[in-house]
C-alpha positions as CSV (number, residue, x, y, z in Angstrom):
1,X,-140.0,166.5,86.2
2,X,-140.2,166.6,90.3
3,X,-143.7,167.5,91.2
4,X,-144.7,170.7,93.2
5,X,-145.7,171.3,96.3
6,X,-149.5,171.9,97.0
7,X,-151.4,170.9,99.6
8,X,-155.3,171.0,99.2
9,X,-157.7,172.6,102.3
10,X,-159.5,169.6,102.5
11,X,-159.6,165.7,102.0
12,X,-161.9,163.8,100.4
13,X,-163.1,160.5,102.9
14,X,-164.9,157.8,101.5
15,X,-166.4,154.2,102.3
16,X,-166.7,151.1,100.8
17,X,-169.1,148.5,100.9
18,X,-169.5,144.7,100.0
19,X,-166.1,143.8,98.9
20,X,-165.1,140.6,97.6
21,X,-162.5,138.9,95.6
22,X,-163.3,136.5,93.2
23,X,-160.0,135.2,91.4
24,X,-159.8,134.1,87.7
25,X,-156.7,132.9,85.8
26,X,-155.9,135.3,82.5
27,X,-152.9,136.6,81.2
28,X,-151.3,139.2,81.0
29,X,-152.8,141.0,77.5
30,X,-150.1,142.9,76.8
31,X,-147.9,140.8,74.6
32,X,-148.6,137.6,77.2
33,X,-146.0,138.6,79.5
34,X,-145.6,137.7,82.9
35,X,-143.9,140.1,85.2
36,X,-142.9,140.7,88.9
37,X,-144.5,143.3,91.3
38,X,-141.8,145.1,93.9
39,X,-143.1,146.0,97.4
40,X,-142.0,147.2,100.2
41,X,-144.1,148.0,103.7
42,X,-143.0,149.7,106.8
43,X,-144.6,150.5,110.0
44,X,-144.6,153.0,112.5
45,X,-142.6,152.2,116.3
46,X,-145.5,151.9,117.8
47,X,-147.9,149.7,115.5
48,X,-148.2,146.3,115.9
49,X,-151.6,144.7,115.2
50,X,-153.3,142.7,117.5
51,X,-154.5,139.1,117.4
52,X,-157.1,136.8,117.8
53,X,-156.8,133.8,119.5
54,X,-157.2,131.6,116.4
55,X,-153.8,133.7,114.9
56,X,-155.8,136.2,112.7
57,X,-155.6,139.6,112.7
58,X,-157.8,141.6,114.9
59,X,-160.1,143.8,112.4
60,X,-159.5,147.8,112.2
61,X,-161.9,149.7,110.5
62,X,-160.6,152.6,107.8
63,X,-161.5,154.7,105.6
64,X,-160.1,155.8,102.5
65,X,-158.6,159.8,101.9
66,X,-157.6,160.7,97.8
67,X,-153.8,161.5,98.1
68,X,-153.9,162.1,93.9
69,X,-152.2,161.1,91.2
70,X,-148.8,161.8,89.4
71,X,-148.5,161.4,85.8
72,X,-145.7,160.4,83.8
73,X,-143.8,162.6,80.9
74,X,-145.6,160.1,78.3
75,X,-149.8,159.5,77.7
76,X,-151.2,156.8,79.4
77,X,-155.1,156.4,78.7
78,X,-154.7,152.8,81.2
79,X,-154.6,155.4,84.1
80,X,-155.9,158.5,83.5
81,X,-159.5,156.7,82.3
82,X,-159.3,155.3,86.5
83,X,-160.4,158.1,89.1
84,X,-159.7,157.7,92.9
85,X,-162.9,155.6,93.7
86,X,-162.4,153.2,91.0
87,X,-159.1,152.5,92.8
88,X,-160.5,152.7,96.4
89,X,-162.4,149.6,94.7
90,X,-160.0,147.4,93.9
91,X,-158.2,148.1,96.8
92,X,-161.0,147.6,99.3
93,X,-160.7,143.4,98.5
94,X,-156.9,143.0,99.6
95,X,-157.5,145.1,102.2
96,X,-160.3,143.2,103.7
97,X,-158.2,139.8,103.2
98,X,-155.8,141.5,105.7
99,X,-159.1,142.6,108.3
100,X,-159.1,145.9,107.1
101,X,-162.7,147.1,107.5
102,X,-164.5,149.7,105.7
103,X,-165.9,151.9,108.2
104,X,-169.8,152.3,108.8
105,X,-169.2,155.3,111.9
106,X,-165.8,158.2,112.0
107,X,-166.5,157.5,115.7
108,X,-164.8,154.6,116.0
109,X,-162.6,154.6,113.0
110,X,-159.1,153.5,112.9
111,X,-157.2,154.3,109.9
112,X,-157.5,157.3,107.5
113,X,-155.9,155.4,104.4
114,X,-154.5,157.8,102.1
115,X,-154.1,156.5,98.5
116,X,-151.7,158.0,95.9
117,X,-151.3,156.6,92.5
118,X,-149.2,157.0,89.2
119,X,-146.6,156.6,86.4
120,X,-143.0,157.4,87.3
121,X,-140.6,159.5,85.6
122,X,-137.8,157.0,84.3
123,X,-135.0,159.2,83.4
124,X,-133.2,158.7,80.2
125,X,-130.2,156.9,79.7
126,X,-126.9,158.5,79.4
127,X,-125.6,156.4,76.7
128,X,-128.6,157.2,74.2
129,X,-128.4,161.4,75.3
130,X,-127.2,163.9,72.8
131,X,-124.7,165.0,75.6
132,X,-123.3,161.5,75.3
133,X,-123.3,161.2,71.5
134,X,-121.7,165.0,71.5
135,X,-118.6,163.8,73.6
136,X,-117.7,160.7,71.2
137,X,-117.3,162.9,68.5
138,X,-115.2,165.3,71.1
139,X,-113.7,163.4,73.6
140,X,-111.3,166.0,74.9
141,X,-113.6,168.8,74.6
142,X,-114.2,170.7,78.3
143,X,-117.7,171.3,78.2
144,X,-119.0,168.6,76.4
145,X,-117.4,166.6,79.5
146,X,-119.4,168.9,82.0
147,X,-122.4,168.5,80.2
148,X,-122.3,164.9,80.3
149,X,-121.2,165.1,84.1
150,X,-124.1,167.2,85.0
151,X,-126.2,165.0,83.0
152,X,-125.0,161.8,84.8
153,X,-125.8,163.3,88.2
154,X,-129.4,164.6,87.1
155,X,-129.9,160.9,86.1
156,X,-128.6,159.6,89.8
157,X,-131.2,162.3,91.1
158,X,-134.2,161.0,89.1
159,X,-133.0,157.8,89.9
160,X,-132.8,158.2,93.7
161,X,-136.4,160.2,93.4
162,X,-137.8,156.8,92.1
163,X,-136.2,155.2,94.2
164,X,-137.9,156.4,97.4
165,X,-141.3,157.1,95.9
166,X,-141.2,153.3,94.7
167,X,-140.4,151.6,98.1
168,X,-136.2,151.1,96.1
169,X,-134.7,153.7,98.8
170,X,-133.7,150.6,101.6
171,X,-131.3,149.2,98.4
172,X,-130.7,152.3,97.5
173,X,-128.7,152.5,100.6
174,X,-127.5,149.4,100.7
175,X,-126.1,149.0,97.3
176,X,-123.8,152.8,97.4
177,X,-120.4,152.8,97.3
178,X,-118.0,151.0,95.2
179,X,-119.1,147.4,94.5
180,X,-117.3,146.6,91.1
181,X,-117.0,143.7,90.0
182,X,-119.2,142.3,92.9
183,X,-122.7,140.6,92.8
184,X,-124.1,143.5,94.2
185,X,-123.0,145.3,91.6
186,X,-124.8,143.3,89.2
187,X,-128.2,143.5,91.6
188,X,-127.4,147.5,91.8
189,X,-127.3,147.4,87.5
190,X,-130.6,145.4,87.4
191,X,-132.3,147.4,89.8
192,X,-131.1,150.8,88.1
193,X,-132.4,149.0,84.7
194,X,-136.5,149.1,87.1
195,X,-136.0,152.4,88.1
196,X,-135.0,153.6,84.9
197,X,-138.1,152.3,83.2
198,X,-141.4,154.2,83.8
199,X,-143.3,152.3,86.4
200,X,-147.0,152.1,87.6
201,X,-147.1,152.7,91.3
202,X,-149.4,153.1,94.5
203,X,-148.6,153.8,97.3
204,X,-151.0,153.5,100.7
205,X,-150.2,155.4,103.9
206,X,-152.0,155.0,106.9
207,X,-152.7,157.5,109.4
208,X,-154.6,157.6,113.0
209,X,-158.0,158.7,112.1
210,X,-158.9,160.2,115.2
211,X,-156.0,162.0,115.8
212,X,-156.3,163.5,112.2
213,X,-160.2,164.6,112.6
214,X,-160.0,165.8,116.0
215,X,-156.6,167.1,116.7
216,X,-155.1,168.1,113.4
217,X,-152.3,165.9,114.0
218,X,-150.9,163.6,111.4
219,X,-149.1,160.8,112.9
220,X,-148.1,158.2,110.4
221,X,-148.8,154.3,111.1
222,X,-147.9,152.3,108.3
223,X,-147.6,152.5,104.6
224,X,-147.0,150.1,101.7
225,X,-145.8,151.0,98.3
226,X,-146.2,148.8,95.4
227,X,-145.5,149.1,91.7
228,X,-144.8,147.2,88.2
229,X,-143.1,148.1,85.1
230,X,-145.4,150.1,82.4
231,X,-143.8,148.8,79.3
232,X,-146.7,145.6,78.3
233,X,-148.9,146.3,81.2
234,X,-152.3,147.8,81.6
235,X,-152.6,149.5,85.5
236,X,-156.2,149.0,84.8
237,X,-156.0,145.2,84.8
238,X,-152.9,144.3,86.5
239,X,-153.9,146.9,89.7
240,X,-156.1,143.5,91.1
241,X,-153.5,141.5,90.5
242,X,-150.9,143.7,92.5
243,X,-153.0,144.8,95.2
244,X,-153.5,141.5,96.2
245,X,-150.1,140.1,96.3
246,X,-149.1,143.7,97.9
247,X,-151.8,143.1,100.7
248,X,-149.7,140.9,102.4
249,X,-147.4,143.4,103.6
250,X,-150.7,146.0,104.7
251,X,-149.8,146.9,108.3
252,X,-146.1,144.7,107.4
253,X,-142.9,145.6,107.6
254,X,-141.1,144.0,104.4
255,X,-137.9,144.1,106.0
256,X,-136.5,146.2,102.6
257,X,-138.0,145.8,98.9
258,X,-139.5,142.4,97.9
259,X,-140.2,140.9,94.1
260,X,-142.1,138.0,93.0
261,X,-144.1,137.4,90.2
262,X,-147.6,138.6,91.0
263,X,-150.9,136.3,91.3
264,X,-153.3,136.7,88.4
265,X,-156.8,137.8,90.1
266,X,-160.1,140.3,89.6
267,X,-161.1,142.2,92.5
268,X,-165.1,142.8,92.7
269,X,-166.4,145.5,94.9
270,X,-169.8,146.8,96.2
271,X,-170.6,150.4,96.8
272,X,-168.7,153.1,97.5
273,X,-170.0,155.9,99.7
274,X,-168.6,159.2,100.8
275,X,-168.5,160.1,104.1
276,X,-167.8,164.0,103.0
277,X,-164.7,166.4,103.5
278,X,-162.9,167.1,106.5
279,X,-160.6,169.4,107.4
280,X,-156.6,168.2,107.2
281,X,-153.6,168.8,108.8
282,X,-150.4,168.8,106.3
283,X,-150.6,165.6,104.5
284,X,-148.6,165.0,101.1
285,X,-151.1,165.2,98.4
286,X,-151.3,165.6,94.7
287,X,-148.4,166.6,93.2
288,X,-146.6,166.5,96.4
289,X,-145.6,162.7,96.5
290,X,-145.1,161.2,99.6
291,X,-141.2,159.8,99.5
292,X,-139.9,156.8,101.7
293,X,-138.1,157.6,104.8
């Protein structure tokens, strides 16, 4: 189920405070099993960040905006017991690691981060569908061939829906066409296999504060999405642990979709303060997922 289009009349800004990441070795406690975190980060033309002399990044100060959240087709008490600061917490810690600073003054903020969160949709495969199951018993039968047809392509849709909310769109590209029999056919059946399993996901995109407050104008800096399979996994508990490996491609461009297993960690955070509501210009918000481009 796609999600519809709303757009809210105002957007909820907070700070955070005293961030700091203390890491810890645990595992996984959902069946013990270790798993790999996709990314991928892209950034705007015209953003590059700056540097200080000893190779670090020069700091920019942010502050967070509440995108929303999309829910899956199935209950899931790991997310929807976390609310938008509780996620601005964990966050806050990676994002400092990168020089990411929470902002103390809108005056001479940078970034307006905006943070969307959620289980995807995975769609279900043709092979277990009663469309599937009704054309074995009639093979030769017109409409039991359309309907199976029309289900196929509903699949590639949900697929390619995941795939750009996930950060999966740049192999998306890569990887149509006929490949049979190739490895990239075997990378495009292991990466269909991701996307048709429901995944956690969040993704950050980063706007230009000022131009946002002042002028109405969005204007679109960086983003990063990250994600990890639902199946044995807790978002509550394994969000640190993604975050952080994410973080390095904050303000990065991945250069297409990355996977590693991600660092174990725990993210412990300070106060969070709001800052109030300002007015908007059009930015994707709850229920309308922002997609890769």
């Amino acid at each position: 189920m796609k999600p519809s289009a709303s757009t809210p009349t105002r957007i909820l800004i907070v700070m955070v405070f005293g961030v700091y990441l203390v890491p810890t070795l645990y595992p996984f406690e959902f069946g013990g099993v270790n798993d790999v975190a996709a990314v991928s980060g892209r950034t705007g033309d015209d953003y590059v960040r700056a540097r200080l002399e000893d190779g670090s990044f020069k700091a920019e100060s942010y502050v967070f905006g509440k995108g929303g959240v999309w829910k899956g087709t199935m209950q899931d008490s790991t997310t929807d017991k976390l609310n938008f600061l509780e996620i601005a917490h964990v966050i806050a810690g990676p994002l400092a690691d990168q020089n990411y600073i929470p902002s103390v003054d809108p005056n001479t903020t940078r970034l307006l981060i905006m943070v969307y969160w959620g289980t995807t949709h995975a769609p279900e495969h043709a092979s277990n569908s009663a469309e599937y199951e009704n054309l074995q018993i009639s093979p030769n039968d017109p409409g039991k061939v359309a309907a199976v047809v029309a289900e196929n392509q509903m699949r590639e849709n949900d697929d390619k829906l995941n795939a750009m909310i996930l950060g999966y769109d740049s192999w998306w590209g890569e990887s149509s066409g006929d490949f049979r029999g190739t490895a990239l056919d075997l990378r495009r059946r292991d990466l269909l296999d991701e996307l048709e399993q429901n995944r956690y996901f969040v993704v950050l995109m980063a706007y230009d504060f000022h131009l946002m407050w002042k002028e109405k104008k969005h204007k679109l800096l960086w983003e990063t999405r990250f994600s990890i399979r639902q199946r044995y996994h807790d978002f509550g508990k394994d969000l640190p642990s993604m975050a952080q490996y994410a973080s390095q491609y904050f303000g990065q461009d991945s250069k297409g979709l990355v996977q590693k297993p991600i660092p174990l960690g725990h993210v412990d955070v300070g106060e969070v303060k709001s800052l109030g509501e300002v007015p908007p210009p059009q930015v994707p918000t709850t229920g309308n997922l922002p997609k890769g481009h």
